[in-house]
C-alpha positions in Angstrom: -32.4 -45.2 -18.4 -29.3 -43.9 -20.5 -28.2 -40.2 -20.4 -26.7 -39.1 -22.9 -24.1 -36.4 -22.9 -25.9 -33.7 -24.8 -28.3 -33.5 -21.8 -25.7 -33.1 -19.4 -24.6 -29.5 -18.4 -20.9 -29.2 -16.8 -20.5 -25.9 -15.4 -17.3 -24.8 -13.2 -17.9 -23.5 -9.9 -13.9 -23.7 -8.2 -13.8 -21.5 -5.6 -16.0 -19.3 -6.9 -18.9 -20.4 -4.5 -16.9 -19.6 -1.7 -16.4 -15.5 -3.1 -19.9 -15.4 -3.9 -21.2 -16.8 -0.5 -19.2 -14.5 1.5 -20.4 -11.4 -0.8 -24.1 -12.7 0.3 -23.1 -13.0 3.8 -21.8 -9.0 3.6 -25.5 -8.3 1.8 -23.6 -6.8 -0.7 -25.8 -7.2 -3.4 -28.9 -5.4 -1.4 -26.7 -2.9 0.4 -25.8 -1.6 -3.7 -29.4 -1.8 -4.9 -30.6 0.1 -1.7 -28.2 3.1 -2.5 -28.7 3.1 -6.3 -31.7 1.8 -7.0 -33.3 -1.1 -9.1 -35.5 -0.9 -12.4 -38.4 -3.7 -12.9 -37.5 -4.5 -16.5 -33.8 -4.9 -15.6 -32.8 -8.8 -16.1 -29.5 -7.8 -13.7 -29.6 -5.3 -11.5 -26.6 -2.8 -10.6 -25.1 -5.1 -7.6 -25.7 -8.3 -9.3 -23.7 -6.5 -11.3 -20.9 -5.4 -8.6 -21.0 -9.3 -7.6 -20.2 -10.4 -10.7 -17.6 -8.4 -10.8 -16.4 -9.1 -7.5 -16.1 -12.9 -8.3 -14.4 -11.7 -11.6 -12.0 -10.0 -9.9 -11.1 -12.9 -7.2 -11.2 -15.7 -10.5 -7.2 -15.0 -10.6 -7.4 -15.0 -14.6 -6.4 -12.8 -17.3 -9.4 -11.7 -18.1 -9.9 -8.0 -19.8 -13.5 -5.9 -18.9 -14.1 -6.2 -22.5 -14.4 -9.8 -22.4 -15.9 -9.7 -19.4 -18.8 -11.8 -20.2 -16.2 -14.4 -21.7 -14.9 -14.8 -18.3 -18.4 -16.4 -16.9 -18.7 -18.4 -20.3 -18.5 -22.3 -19.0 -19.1 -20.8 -15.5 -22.3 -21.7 -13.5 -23.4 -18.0 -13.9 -27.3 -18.2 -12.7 -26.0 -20.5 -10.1 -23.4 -17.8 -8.7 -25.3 -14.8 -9.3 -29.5 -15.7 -9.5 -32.1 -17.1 -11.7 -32.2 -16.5 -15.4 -29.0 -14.4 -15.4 -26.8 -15.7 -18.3 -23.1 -14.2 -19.5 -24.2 -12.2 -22.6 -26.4 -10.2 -19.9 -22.9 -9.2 -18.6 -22.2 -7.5 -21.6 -19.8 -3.9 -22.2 -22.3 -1.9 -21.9 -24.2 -2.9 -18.7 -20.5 -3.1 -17.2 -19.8 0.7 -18.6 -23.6 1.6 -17.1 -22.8 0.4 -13.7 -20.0 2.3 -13.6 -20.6 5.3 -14.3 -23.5 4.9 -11.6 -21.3 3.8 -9.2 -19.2 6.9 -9.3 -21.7 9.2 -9.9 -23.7 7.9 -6.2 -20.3 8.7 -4.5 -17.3 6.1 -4.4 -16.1 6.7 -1.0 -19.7 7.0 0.3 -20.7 3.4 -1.4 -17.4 1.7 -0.5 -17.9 3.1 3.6 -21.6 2.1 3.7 -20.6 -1.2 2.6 -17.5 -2.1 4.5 -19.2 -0.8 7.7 -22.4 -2.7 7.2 -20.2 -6.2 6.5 -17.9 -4.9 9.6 -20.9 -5.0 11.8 -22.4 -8.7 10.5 -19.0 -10.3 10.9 -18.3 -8.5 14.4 -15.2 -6.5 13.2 -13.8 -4.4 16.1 -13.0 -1.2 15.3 -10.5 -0.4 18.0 -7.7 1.1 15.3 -7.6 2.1 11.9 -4.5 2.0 9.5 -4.6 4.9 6.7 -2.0 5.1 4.0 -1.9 5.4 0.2 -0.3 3.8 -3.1 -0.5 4.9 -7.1 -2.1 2.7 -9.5 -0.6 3.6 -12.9 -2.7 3.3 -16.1 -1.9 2.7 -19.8 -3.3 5.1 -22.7 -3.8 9.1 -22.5 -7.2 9.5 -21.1 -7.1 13.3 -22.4 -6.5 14.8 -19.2 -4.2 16.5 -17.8 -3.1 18.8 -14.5 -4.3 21.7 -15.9 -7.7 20.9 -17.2 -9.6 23.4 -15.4 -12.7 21.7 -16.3 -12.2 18.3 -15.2 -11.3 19.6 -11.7 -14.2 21.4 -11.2 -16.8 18.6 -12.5 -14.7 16.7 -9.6 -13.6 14.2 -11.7 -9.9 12.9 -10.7 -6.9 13.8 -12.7 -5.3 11.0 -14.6 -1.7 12.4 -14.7 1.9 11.8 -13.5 3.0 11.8 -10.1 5.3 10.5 -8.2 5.2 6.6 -8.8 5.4 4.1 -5.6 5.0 1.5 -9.0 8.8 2.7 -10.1 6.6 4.1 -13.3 7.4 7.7 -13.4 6.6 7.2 -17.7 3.3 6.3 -17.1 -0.1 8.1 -15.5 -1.3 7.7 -12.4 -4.0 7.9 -9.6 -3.8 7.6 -6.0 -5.8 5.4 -4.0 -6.1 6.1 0.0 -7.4 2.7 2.0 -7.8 3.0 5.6 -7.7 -0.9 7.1 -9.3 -2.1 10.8 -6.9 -3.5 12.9 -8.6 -6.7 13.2 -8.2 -8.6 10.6 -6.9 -6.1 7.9 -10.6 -5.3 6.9 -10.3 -2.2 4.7 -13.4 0.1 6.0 -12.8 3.3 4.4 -11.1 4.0 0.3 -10.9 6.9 -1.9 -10.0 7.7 -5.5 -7.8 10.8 -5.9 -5.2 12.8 -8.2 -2.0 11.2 -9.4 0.2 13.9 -8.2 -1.6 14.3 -4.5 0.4 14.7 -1.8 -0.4 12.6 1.5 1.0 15.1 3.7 -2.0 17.9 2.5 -4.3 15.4 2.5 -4.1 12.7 5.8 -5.0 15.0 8.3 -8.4 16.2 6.6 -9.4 12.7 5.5 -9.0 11.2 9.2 -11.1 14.2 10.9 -13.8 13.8 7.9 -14.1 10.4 8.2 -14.6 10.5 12.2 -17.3 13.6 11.7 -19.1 11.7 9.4 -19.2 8.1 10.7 -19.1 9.0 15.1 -16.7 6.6 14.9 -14.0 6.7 18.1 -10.5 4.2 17.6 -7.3 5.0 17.3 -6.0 6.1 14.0 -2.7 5.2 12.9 -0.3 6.4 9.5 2.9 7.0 8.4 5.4 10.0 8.5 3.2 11.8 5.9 0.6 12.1 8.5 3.2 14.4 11.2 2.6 18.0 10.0 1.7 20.9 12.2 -1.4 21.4 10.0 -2.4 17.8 10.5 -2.1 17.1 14.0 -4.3 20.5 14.7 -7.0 18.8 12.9 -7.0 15.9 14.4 -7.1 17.8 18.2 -10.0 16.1 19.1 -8.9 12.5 17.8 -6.0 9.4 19.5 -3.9 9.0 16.6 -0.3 7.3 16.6 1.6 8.0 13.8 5.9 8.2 13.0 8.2 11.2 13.2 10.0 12.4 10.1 13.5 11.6 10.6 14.3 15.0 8.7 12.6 17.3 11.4 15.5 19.4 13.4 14.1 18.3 16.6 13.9 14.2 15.5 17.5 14.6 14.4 19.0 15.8 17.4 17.1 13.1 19.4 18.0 10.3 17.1 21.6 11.3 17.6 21.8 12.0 20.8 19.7 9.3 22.9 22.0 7.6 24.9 22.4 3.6 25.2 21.1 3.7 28.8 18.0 6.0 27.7 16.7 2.4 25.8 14.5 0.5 28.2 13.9 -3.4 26.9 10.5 -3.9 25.0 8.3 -6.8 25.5 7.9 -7.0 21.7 11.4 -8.9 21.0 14.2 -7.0 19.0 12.7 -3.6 20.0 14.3 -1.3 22.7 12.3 2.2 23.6 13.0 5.4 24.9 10.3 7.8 26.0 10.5 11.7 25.9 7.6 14.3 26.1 7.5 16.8 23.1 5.0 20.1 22.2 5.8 19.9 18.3 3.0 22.0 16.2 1.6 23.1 19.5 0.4 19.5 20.3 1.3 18.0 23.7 2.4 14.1 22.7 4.7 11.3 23.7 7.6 10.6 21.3 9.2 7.5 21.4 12.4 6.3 20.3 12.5 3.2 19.0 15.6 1.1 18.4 15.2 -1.9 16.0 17.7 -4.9 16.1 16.6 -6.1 12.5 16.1 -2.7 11.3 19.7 -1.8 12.7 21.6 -4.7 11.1 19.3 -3.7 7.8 20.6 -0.3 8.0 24.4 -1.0 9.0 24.4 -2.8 5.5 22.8 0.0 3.5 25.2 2.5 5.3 28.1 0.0 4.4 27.2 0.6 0.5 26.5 4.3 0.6 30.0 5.1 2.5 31.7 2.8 -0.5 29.7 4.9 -3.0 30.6 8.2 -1.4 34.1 7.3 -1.4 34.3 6.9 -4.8 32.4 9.5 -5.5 34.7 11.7 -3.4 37.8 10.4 -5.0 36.3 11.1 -8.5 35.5 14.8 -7.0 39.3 14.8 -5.7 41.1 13.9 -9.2 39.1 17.1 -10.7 39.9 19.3 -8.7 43.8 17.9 -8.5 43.7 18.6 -12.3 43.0 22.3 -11.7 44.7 25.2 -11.7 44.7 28.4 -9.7 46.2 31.6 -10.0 47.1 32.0 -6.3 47.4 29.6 -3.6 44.1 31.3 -1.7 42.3 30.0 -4.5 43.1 26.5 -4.8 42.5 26.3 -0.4 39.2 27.5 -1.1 38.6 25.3 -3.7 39.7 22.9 -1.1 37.4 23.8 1.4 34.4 23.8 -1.0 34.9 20.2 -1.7 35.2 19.3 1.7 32.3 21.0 2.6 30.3 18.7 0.2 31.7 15.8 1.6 29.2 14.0 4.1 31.4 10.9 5.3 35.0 12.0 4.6 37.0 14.7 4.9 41.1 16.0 3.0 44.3 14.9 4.7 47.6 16.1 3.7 46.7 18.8 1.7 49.1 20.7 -0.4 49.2 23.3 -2.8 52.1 23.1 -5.1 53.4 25.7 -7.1 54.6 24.9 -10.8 56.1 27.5 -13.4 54.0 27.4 -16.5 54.7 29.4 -19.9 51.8 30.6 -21.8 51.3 29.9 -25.3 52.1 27.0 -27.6 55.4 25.7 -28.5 58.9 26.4 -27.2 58.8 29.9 -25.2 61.4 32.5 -26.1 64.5 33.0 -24.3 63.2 36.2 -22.6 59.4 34.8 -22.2 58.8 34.9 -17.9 56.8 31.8 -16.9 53.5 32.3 -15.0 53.4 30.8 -11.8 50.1 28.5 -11.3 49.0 26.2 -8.1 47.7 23.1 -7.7 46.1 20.6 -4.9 47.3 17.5 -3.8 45.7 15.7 -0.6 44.0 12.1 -0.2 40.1 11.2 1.2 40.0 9.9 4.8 36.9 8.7 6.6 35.6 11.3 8.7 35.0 9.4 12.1 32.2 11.8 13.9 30.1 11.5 10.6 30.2 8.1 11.0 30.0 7.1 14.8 27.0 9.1 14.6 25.5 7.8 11.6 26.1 4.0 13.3 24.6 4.9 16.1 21.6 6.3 14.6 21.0 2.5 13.0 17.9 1.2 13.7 16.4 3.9 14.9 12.9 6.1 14.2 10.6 8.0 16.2 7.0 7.2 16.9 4.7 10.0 18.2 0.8 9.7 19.7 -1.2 12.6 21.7 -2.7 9.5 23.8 -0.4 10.9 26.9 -1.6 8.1 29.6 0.9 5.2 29.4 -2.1 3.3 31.2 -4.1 3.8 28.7 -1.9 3.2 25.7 1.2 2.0 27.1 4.7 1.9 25.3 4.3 -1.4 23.5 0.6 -0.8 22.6 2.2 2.4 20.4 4.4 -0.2 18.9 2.6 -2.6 18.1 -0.2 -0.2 16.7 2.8 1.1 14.4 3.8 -2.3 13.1 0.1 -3.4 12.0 0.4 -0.5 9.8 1.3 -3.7 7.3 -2.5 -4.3 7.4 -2.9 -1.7 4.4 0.1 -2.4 3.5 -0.5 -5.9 2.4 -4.0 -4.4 1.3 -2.0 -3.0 -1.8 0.3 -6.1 -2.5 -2.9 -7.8 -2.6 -4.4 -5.1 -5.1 -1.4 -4.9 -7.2 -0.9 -8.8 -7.7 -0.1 -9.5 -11.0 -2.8 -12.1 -10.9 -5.4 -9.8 -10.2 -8.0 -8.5 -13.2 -6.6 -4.9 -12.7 -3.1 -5.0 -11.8 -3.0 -2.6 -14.7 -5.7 -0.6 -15.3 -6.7 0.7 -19.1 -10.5 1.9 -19.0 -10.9 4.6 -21.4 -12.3 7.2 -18.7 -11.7 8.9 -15.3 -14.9 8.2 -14.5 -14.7 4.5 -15.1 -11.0 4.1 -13.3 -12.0 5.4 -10.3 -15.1 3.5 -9.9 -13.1 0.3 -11.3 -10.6 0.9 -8.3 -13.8 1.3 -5.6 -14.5 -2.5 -7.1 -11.3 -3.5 -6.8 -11.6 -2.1 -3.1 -14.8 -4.3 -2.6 -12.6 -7.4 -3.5 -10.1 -6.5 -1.2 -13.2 -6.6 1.6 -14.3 -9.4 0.4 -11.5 -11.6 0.6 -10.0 -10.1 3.8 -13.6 -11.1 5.4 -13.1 -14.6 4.2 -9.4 -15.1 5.4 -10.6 -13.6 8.6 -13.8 -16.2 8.7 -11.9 -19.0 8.3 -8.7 -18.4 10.4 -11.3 -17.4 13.5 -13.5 -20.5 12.8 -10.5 -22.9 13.1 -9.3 -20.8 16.3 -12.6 -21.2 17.7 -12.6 -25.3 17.2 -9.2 -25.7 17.7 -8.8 -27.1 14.2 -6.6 -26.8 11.3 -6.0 -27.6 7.4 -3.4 -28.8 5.2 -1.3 -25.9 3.8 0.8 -25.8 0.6 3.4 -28.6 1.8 0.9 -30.9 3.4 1.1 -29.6 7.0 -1.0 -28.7 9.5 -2.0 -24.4 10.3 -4.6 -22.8 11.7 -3.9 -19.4 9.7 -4.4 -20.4 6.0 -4.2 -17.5 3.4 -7.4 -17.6 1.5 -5.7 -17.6 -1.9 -4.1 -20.8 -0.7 -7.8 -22.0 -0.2 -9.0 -21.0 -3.6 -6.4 -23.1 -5.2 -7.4 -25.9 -3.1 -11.2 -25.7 -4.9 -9.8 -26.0 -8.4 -11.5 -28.0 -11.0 -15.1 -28.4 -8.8 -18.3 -28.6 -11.2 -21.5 -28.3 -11.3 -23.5 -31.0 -13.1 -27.3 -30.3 -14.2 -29.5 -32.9 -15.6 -33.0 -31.5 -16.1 -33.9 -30.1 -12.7 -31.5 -32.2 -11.0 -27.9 -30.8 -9.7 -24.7 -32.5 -8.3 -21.3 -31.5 -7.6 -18.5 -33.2 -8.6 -14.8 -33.5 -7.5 -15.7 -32.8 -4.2 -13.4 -34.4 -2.1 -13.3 -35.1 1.8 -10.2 -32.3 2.1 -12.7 -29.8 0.3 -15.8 -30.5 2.5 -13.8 -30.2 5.7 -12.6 -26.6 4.6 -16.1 -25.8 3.7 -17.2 -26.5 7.4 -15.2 -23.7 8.4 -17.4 -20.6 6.7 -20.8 -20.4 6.9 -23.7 -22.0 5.1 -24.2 -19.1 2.0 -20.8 -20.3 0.6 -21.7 -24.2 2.0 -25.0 -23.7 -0.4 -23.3 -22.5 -3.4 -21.6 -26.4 -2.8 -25.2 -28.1 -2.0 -24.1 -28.5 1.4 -26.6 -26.9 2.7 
């Protein structure tokens, strides 16, 4: 019996089935519908919705939420996300609807229930947490500003300028704070706030609320904006690791003056520590100084450029204040002296004041006319050696601090290394801000709508940090390994990687029937590696 082509559905799956499998291996979809709610006459209900978003979001297209539903146009839709559900049910104002539910249920409180729940079916440990923060700028006015009284107290968040981690001071902002497990960079914790916060008032407060709420014990770990006096009193009760400000009195004399022989060898390569015992903010801790070979040649060539630019920015300093002229030979030293004060890196040599006769007025004085006498500098810029040494030796340098005083039960390296997979959020926001993904640049026409767009954009993060972790522990675990971008073997594939693999895989539907084409041997061997809800999505299973 002949087909013909008309009866024939061609539908494109890629690597969609493997986002939408590991979204119902978290239980997304019932986790959402548990906290919000579902209706009987809805055709798609709010985290059908959230899925579908999810899957937009990891597509890696240009595709705007007003055409939304155009994205899943020639995409297996029903097959992705359930029976009868078709693209024009993913229309504007469903996606607008959802939103605003979303955010008002609580952002922070959805995204936590979530990423816990998915922690605990894919056996996330929760031995560390990594908290820091980026800005997400947005285009358009939004009609709020700082000092709208009323937005702040309906607790909406302030759409405004701030200070711009994007480079994009023109621009509005808000601030997104992700807090990442140390295994496997699994974000487990994100909220939506101001875009002029400041981490400093706001690290402390979010670490000891998130540990009263959720009973959950790790270590936490942040940057520099963490170390205030106000901050480590909250977190009395809490193991936290987090660095030193380099512009705190105490962390400058100890940068300067720890001694070669202080440095004991680390077992991390490249790193050197030095341990010292400090009370700062009333807090008994363990500082430690760290000494970084590739951080030290990094900073011997930045200090290279800045002692070139201060040179010529002191010689430019010099030939003004050669060109001017002082009554008295008192004022041109303290001139002198002024200038030299300003100097960081180099210091006057030779200095002389020379006196000159200078007649007042225009043209040729009188006979009888006495000249005024005037004075004026002359000297030359010389490095200024102590400045220098001590800058050099500082290199490479930067103080870690933790209140976990046992070595034995966080030794040296363990700080470290802690430190270091502070990248884990890190990379979180490279991932967010991709220029590939659907909201690299955000332009929803409401507060309300941003912030619960950015919790979505969070849940992607999850999802695809889940599914890089799946894979690279299921290869571990069978000593196996796949072909990465130049045809060799690894056992720690990216997952983007992956999804560029599965391009061009389709569903085919005849009647009731259903095949899937362009499935290669390659593309079934990955697929062994993560578990049967994305095999299904593939009829593997």
């Amino acid at each position: 019996m002949s087909v013909s082509g008309s009866q024939i559905k061609v539908q494109d799956i890629d690597h969609l089935g493997i986002v939408a499998g590991i979204v119902d291996e978290m239980g997304l979809v019932e986790e959402i519908n548990q906290l919000l709610g579902t209706h009987p006459q809805e055709i798609i209900s709010v985290g059908q919705v959230v899925k579908a978003m999810i899957i937009n979001g990891l597509g890696f297209v240009s595709a705007p939420l007003y055409l939304f539903h155009k994205f899943f146009e020639g995409i297996a839709t029903e097959h992705l996300l359930g029976e009868g559900i078709q693209p024009e049910h993913l229309n504007d104002d469903r996606l607008g609807r959802v939103l605003d539910k979303l955010y008002d249920a609580g952002l922070t409180e959805i995204f936590i229930r979530v990423a816990l729940s998915a922690a605990s079916k894919f056996g996330v440990k929760m031995d560390s947490f990594h908290l820091d923060s980026s800005s997400f700028h947005v285009h358009g006015d939004y009609g709020i500003d700082a000092s709208d009284e009323a937005s702040a107290e309906s607790g909406l968040i302030t759409i405004t300028y701030g200070y711009s981690r994007d480079h994009r001071p023109d621009l509005k902002q808000f601030i997104l704070d992700l807090m990442c497990s140390g295994d496997g960079d699994i974000p487990l914790y994100l909220r939506v706030a101001d875009g002029n916060e400041v981490d400093s008032a706001m690290f402390g407060k979010l670490i000891a609320d998130f540990h009263k709420q959720w009973q959950i014990d790790g270590l936490f770990v942040a940057d520099a904006a963490l170390y205030t006096e106000e901050n480590l009193q909250m977190m009395v009760s809490l193991r936290w690791v987090t660095r030193v400000p380099g512009t705190l009195t105490a962390a400058k004399e100890l940068l300067e003056n720890t001694s070669i022989d202080a440095f004991v060898a680390s077992t991390i390569p490249g790193y050197r520590i030095a341990p010292y015992c400090n009370n700062y903010g009333g807090v008994r801790q363990r500082w430690l100084v760290v000494e970084s070979e590739a951080r030290k040649e990094s900073d011997l060539k930045k200090l290279e450029k800045r002692l070139a630019k201060k040179f010529t920015q002191a010689q430019s300093q010099l030939r003004k204040l050669c060109q001017q002229k002082f009554a008295c030979a008192k004022d041109a030293l303290t001139a002198t002296k002024l200038l030299e004060s300003q100097l960081p890196f180099h210091q006057l040599a030779n200095i002389e004041v020379i006196e000159h006769a200078q007649h007042r007025g225009r043209g040729r004085p009188r006979q009888d006319s006495k000249p005024t006498r005037i004075f004026q500098i002359k000297a030359e810029i010389i490095p200024k050696e102590t400045a220098i040494t001590l800058e050099t030796e500082r290199a490479g340098r930067f103080i870690l601090a933790t209140n976990v005083l046992d070595a034995s039960e966080l030794s040296d390296e363990q700080v470290l290394r802690e430190y270091k997979a502070q990248q884990s959020t890190e990379r979180g926001f490279r991932f967010l801000k991709d220029p590939l993904f659907f909201t690299s640049t955000v332009f929803l026409n409401s507060s309300k709508r941003v912030a619960a767009l950015a919790m979505v954009m969070g849940l992607c993060l999850l999802v695809y940090s889940l599914g890089q972790r799946t894979l690279r522990q299921s290869l571990e675990r069978a000593s196996q390994t796949i072909q990465n971008q130049l045809g060799k073997p690894t056992a720690t594939p990216t997952l983007r990687w992956v999804f560029q693999c599965f391009m061009s895989i389709h569903l085919l539907t005849y009647a009731s029937l259903k095949q899937i084409s362009n499935l290669s041997e390659e593309r079934c061997w990955i697929l062994k590696f993560f578990g049967a809800p994305c095999r299904k999505y593939y009829l593997l299973c």
